[in-house]
mmCIF entry with sequence, helices, sheets and N, C-alpha, C, O atoms, coordinates in Angstrom:
data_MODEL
# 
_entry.id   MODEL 
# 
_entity.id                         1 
_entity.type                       polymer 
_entity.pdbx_number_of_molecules   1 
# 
_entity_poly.entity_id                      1 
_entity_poly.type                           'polypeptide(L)' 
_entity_poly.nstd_linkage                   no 
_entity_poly.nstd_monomer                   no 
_entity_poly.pdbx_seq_one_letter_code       
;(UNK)(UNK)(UNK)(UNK)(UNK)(UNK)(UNK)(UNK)(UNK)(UNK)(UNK)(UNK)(UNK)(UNK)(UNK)(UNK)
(UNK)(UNK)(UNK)(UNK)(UNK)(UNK)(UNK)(UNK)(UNK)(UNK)(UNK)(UNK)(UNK)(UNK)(UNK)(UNK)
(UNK)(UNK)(UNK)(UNK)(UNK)(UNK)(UNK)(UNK)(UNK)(UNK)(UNK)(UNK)
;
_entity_poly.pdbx_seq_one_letter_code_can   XXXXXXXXXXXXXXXXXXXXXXXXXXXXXXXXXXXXXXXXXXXX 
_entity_poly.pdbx_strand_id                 A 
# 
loop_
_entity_poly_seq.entity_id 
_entity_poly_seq.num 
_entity_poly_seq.mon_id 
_entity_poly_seq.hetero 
1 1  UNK n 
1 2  UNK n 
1 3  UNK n 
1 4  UNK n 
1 5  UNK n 
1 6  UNK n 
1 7  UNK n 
1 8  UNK n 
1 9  UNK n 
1 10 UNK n 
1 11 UNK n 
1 12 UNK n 
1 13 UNK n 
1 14 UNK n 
1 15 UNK n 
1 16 UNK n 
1 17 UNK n 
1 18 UNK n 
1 19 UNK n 
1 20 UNK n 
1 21 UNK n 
1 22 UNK n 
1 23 UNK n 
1 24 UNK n 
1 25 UNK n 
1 26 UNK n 
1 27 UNK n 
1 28 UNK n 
1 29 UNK n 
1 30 UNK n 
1 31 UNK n 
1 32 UNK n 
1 33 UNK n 
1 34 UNK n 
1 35 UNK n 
1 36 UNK n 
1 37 UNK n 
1 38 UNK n 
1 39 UNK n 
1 40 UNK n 
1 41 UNK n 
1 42 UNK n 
1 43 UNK n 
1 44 UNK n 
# 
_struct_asym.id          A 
_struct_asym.entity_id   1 
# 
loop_
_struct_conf.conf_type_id 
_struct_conf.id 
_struct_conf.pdbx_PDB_helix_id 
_struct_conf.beg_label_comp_id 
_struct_conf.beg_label_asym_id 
_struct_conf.beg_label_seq_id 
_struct_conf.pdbx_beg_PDB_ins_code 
_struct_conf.end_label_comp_id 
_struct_conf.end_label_asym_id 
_struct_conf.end_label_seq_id 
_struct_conf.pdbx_end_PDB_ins_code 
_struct_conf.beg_auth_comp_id 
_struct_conf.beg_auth_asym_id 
_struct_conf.beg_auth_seq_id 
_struct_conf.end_auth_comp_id 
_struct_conf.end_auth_asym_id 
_struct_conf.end_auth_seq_id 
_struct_conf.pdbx_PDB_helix_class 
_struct_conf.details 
_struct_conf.pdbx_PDB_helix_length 
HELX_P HELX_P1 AA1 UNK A 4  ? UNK A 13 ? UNK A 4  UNK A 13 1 ? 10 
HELX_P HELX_P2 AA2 UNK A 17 ? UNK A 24 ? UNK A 17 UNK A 24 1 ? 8  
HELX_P HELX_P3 AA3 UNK A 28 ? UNK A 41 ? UNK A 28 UNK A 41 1 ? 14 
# 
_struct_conf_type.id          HELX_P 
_struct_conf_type.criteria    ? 
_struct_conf_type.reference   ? 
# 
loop_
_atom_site.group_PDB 
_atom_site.id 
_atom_site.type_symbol 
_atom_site.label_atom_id 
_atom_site.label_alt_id 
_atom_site.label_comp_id 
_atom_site.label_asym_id 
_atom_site.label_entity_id 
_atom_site.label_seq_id 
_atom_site.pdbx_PDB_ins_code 
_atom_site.Cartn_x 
_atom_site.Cartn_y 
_atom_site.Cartn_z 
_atom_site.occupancy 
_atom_site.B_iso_or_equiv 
_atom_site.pdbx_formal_charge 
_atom_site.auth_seq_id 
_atom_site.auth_comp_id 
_atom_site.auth_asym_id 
_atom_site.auth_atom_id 
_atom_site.pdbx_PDB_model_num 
ATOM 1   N N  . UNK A 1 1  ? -2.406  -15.211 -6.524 1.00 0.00 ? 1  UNK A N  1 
ATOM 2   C CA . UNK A 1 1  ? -3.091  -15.366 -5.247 1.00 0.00 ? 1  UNK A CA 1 
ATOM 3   C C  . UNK A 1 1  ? -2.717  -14.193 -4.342 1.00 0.00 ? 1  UNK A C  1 
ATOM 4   O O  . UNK A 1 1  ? -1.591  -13.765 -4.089 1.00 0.00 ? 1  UNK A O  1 
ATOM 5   N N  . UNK A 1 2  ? -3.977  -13.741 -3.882 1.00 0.00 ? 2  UNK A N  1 
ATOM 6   C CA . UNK A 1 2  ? -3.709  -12.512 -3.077 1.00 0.00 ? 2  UNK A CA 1 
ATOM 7   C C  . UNK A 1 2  ? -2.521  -12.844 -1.618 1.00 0.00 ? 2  UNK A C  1 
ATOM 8   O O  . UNK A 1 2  ? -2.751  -13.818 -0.902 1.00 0.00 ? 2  UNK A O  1 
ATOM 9   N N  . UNK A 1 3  ? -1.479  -12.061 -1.371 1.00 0.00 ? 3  UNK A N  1 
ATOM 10  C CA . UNK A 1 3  ? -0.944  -12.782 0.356  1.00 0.00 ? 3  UNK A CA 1 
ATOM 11  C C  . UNK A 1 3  ? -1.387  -11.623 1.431  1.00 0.00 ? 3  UNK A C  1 
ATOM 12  O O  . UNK A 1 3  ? -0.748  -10.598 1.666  1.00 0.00 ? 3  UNK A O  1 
ATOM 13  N N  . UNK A 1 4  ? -2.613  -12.018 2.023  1.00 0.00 ? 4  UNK A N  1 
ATOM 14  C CA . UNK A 1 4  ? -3.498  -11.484 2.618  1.00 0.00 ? 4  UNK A CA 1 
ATOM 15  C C  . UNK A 1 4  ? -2.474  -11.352 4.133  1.00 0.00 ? 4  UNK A C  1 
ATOM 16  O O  . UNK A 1 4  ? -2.477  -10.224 4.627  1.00 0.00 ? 4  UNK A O  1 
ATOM 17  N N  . UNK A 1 5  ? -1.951  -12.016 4.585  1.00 0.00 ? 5  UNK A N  1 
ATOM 18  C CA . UNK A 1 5  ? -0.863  -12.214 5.600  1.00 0.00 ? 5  UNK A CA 1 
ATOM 19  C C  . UNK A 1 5  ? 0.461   -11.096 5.579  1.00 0.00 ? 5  UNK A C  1 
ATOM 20  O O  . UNK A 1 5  ? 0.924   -10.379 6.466  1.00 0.00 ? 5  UNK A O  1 
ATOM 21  N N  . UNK A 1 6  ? 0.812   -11.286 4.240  1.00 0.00 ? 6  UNK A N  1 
ATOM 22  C CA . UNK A 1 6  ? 1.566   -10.227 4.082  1.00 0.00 ? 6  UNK A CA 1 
ATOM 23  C C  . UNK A 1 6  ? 1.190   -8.865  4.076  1.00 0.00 ? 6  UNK A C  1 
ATOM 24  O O  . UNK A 1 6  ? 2.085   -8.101  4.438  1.00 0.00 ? 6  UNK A O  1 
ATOM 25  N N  . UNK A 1 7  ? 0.541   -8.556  3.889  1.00 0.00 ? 7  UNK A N  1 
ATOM 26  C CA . UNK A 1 7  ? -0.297  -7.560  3.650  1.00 0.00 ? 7  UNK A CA 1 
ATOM 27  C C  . UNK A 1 7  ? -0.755  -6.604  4.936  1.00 0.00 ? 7  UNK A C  1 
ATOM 28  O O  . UNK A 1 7  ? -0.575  -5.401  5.126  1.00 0.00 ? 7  UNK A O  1 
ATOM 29  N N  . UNK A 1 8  ? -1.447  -7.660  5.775  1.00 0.00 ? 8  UNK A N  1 
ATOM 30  C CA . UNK A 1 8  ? -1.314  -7.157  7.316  1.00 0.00 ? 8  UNK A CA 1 
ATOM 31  C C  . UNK A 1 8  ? 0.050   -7.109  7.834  1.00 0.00 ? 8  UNK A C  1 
ATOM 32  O O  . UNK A 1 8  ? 0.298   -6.180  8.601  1.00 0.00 ? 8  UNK A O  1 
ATOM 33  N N  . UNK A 1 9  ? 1.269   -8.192  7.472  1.00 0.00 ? 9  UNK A N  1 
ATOM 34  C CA . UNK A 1 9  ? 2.367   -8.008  8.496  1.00 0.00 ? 9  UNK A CA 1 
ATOM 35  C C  . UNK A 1 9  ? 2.884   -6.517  7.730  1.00 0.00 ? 9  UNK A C  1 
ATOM 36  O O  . UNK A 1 9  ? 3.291   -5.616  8.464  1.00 0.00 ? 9  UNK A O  1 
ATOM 37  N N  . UNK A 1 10 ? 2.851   -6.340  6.436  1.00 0.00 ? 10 UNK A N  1 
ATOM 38  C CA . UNK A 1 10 ? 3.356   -4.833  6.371  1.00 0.00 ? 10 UNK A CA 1 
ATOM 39  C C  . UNK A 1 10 ? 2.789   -3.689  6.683  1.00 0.00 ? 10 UNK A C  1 
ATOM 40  O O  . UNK A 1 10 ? 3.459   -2.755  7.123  1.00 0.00 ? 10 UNK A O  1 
ATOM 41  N N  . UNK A 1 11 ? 1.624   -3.624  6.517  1.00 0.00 ? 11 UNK A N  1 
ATOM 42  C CA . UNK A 1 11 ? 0.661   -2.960  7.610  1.00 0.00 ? 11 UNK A CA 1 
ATOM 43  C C  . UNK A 1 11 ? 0.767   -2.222  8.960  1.00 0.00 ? 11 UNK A C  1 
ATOM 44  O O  . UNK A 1 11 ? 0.440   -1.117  9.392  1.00 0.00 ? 11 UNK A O  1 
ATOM 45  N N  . UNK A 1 12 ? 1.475   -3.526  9.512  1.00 0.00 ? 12 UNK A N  1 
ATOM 46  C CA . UNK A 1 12 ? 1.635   -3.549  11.044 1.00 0.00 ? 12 UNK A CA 1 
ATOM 47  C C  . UNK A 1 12 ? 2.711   -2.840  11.125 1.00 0.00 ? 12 UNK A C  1 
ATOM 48  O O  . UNK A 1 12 ? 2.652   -1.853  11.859 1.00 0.00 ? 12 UNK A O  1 
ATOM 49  N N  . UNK A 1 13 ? 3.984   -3.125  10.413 1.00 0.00 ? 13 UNK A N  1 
ATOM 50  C CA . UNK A 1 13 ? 4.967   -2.725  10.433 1.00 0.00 ? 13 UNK A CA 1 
ATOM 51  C C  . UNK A 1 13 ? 5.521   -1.108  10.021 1.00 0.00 ? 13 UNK A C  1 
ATOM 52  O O  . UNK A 1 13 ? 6.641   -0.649  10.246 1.00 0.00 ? 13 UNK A O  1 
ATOM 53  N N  . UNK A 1 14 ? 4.713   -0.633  9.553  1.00 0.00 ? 14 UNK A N  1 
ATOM 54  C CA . UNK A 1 14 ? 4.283   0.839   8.995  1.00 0.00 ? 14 UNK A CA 1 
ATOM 55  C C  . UNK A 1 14 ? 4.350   1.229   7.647  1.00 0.00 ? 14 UNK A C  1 
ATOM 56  O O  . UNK A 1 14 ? 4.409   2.407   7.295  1.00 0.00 ? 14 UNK A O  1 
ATOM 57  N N  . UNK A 1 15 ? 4.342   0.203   6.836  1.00 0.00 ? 15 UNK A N  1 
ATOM 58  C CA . UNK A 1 15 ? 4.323   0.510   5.642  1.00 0.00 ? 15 UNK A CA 1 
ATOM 59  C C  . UNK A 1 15 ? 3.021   1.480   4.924  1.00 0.00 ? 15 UNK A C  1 
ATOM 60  O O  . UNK A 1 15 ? 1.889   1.624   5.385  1.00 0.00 ? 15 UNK A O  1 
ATOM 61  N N  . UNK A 1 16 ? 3.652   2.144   3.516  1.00 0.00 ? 16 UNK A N  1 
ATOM 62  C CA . UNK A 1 16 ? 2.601   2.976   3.282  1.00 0.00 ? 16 UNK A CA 1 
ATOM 63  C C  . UNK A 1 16 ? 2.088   1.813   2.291  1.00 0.00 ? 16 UNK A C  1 
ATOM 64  O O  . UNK A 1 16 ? 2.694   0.813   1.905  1.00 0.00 ? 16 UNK A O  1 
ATOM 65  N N  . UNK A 1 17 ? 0.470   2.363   1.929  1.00 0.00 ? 17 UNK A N  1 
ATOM 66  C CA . UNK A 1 17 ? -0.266  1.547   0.830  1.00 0.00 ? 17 UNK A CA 1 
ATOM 67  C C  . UNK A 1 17 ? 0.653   1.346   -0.706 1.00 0.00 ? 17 UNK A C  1 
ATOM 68  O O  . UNK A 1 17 ? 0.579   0.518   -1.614 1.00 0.00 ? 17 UNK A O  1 
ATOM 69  N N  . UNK A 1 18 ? 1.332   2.286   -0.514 1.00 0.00 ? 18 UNK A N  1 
ATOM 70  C CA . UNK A 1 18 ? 2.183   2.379   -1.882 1.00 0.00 ? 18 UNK A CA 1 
ATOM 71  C C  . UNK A 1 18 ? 3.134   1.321   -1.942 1.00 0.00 ? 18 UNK A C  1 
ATOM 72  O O  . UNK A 1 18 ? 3.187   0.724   -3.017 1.00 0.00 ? 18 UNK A O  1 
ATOM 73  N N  . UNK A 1 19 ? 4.041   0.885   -0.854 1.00 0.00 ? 19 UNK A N  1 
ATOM 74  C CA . UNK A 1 19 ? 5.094   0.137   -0.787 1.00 0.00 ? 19 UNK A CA 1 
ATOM 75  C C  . UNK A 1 19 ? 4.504   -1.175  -0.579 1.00 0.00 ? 19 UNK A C  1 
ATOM 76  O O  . UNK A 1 19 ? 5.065   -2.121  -1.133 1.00 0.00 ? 19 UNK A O  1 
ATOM 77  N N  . UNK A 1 20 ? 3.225   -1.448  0.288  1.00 0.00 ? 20 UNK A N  1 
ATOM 78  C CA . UNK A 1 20 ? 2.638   -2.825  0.190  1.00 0.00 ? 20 UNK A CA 1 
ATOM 79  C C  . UNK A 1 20 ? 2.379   -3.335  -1.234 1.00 0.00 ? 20 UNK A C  1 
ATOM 80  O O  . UNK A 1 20 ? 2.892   -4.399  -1.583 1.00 0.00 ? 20 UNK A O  1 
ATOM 81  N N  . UNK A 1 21 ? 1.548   -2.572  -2.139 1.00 0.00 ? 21 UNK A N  1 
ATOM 82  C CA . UNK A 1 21 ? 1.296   -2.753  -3.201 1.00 0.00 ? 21 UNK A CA 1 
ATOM 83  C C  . UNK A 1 21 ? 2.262   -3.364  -4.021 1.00 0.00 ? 21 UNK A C  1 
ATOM 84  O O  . UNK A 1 21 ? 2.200   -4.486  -4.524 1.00 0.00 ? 21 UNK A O  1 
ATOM 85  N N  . UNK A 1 22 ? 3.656   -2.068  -4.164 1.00 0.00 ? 22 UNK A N  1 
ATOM 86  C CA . UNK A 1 22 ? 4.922   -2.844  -5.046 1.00 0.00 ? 22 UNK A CA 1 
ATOM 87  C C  . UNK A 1 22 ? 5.363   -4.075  -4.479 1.00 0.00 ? 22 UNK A C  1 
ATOM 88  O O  . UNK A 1 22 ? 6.037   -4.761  -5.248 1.00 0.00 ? 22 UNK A O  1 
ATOM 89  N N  . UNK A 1 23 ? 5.143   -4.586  -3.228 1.00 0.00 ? 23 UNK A N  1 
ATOM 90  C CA . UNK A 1 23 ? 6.172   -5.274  -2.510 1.00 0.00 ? 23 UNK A CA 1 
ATOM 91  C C  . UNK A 1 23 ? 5.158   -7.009  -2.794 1.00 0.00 ? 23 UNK A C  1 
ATOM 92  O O  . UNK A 1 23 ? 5.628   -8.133  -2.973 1.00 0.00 ? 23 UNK A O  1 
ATOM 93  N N  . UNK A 1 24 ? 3.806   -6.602  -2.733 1.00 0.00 ? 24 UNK A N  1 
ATOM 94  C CA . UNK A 1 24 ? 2.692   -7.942  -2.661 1.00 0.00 ? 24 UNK A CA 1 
ATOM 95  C C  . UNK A 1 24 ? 2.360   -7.896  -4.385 1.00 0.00 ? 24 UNK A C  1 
ATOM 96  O O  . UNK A 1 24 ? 1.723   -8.794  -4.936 1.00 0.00 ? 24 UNK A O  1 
ATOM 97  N N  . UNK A 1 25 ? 2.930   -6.639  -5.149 1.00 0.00 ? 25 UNK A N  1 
ATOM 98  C CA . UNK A 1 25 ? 2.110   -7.069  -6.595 1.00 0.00 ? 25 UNK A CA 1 
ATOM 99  C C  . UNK A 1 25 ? 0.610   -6.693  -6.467 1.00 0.00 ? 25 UNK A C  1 
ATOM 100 O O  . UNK A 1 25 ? 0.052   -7.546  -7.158 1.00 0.00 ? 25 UNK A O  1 
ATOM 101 N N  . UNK A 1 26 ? -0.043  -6.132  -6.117 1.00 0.00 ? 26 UNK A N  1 
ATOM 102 C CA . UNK A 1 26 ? -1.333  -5.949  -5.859 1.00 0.00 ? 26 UNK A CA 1 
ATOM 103 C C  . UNK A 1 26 ? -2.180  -4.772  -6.112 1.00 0.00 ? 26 UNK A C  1 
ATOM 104 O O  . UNK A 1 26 ? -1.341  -3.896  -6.322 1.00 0.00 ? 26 UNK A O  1 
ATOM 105 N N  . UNK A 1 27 ? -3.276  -4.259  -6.210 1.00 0.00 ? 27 UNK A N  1 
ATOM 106 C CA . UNK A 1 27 ? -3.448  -3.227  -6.723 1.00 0.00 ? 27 UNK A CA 1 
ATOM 107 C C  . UNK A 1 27 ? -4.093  -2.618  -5.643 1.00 0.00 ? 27 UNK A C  1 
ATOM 108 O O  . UNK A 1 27 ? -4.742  -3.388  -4.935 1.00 0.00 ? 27 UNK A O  1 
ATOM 109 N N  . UNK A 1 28 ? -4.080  -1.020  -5.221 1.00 0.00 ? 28 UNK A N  1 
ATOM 110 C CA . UNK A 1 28 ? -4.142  -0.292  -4.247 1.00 0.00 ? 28 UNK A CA 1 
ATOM 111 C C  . UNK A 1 28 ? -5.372  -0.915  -3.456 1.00 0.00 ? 28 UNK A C  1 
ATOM 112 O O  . UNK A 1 28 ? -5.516  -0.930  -2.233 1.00 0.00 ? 28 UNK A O  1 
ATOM 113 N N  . UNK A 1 29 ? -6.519  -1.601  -4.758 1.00 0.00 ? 29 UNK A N  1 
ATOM 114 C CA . UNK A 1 29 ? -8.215  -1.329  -4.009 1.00 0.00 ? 29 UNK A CA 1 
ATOM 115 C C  . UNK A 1 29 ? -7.539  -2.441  -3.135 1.00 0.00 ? 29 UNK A C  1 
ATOM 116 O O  . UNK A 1 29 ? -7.257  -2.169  -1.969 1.00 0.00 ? 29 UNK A O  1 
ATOM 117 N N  . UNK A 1 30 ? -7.290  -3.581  -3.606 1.00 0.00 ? 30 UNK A N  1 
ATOM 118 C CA . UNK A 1 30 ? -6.967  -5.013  -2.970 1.00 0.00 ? 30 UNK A CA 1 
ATOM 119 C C  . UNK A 1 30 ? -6.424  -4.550  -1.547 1.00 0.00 ? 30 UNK A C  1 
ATOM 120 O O  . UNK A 1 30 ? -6.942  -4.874  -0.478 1.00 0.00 ? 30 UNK A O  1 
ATOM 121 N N  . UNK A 1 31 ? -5.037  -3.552  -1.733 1.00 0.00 ? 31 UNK A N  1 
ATOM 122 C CA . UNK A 1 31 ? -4.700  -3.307  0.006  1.00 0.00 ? 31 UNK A CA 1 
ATOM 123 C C  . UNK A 1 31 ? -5.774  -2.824  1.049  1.00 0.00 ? 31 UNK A C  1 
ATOM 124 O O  . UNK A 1 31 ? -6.003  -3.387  2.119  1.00 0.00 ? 31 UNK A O  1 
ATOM 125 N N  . UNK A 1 32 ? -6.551  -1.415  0.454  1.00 0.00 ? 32 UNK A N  1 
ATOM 126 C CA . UNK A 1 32 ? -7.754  -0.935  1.314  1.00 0.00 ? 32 UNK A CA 1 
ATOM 127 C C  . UNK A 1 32 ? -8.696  -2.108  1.969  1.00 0.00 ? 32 UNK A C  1 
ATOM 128 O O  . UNK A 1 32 ? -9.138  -2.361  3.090  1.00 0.00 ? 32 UNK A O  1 
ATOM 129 N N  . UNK A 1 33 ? -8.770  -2.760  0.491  1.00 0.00 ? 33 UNK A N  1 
ATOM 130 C CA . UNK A 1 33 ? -10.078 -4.041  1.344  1.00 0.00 ? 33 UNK A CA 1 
ATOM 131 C C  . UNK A 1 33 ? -9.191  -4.758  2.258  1.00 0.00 ? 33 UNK A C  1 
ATOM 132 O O  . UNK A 1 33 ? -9.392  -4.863  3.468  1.00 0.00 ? 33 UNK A O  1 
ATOM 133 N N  . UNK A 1 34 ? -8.540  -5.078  1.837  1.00 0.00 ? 34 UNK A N  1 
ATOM 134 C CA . UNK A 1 34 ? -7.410  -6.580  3.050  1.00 0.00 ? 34 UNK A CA 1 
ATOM 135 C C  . UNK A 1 34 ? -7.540  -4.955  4.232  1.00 0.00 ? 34 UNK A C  1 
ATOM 136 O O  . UNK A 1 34 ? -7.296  -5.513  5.302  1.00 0.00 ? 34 UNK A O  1 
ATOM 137 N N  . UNK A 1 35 ? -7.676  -4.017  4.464  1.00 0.00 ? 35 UNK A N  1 
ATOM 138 C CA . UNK A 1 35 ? -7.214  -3.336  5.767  1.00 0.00 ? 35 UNK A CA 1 
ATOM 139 C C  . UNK A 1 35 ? -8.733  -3.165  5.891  1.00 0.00 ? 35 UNK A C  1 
ATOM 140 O O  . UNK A 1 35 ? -9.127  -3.995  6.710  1.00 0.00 ? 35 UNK A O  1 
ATOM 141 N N  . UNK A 1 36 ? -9.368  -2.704  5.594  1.00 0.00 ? 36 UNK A N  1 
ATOM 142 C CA . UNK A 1 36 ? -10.194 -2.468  5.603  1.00 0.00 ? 36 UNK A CA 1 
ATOM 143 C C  . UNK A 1 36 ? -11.191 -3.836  7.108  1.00 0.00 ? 36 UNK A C  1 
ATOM 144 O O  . UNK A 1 36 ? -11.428 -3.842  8.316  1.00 0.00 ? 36 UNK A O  1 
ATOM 145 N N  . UNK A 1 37 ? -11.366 -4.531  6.152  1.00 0.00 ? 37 UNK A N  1 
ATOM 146 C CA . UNK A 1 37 ? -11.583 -6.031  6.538  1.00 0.00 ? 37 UNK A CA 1 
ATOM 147 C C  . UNK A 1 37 ? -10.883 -6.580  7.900  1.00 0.00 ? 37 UNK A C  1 
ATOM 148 O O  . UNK A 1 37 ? -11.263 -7.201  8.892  1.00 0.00 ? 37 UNK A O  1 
ATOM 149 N N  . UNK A 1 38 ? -9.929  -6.147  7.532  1.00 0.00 ? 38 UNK A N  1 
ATOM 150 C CA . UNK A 1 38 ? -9.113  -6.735  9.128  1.00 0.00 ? 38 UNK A CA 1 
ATOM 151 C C  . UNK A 1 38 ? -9.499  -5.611  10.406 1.00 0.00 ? 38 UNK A C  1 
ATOM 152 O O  . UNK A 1 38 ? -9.311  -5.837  11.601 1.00 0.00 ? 38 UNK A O  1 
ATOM 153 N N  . UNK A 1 39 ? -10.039 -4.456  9.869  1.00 0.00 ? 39 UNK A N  1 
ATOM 154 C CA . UNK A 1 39 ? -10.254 -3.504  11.165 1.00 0.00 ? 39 UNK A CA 1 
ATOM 155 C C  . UNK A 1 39 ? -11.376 -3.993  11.631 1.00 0.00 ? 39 UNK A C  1 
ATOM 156 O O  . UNK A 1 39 ? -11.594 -4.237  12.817 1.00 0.00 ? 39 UNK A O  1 
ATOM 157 N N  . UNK A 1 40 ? -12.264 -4.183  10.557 1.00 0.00 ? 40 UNK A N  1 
ATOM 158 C CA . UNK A 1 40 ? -13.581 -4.998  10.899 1.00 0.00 ? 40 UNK A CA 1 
ATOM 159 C C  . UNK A 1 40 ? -13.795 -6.108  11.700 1.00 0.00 ? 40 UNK A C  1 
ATOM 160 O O  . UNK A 1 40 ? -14.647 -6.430  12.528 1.00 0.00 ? 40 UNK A O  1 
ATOM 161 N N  . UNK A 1 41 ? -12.572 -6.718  11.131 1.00 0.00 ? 41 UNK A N  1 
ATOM 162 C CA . UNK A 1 41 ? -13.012 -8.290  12.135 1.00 0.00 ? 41 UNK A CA 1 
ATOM 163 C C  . UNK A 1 41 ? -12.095 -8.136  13.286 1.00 0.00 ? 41 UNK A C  1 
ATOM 164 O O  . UNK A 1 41 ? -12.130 -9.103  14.046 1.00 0.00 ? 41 UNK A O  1 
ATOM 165 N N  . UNK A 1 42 ? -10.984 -6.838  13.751 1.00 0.00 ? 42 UNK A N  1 
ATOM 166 C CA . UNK A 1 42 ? -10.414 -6.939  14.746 1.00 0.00 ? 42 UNK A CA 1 
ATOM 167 C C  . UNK A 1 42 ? -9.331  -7.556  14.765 1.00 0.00 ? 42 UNK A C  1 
ATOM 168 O O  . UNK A 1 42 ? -8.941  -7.858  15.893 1.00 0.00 ? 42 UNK A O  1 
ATOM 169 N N  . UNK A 1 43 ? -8.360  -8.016  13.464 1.00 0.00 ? 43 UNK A N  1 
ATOM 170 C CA . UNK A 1 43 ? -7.418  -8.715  13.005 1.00 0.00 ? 43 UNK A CA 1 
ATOM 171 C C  . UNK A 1 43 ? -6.211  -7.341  12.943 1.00 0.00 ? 43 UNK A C  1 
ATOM 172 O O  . UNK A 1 43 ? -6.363  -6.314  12.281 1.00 0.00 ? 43 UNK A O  1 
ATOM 173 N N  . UNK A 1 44 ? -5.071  -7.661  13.789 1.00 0.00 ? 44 UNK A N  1 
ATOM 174 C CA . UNK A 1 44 ? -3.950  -6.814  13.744 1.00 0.00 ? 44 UNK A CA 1 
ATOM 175 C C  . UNK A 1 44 ? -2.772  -7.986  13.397 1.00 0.00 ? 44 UNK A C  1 
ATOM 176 O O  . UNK A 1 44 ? -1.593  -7.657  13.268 1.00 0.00 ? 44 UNK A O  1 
# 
């Protein structure tokens, strides 16, 4: 299961796409869209 939460809180926190990835298990496209998506809907 994707942790879409986590994802933004590392985000926020300044993580690079690289370290979210190792840290959530996830694969790079998955981080872009979860950021992607949240700029869209205005979600920080």
């Amino acid at each position: 299961m994707t942790k879409y939460r986590e994802i933004l809180r590392l985000t926020s926190l300044g993580f690079t796409q690289r370290n979210i990835m190792q840290s959530c298990g996830v694969a790079q496209k998955t981080v872009v869209k979860v950021q992607k998506r949240a700029r869209e809907l205005d979600i920080s």
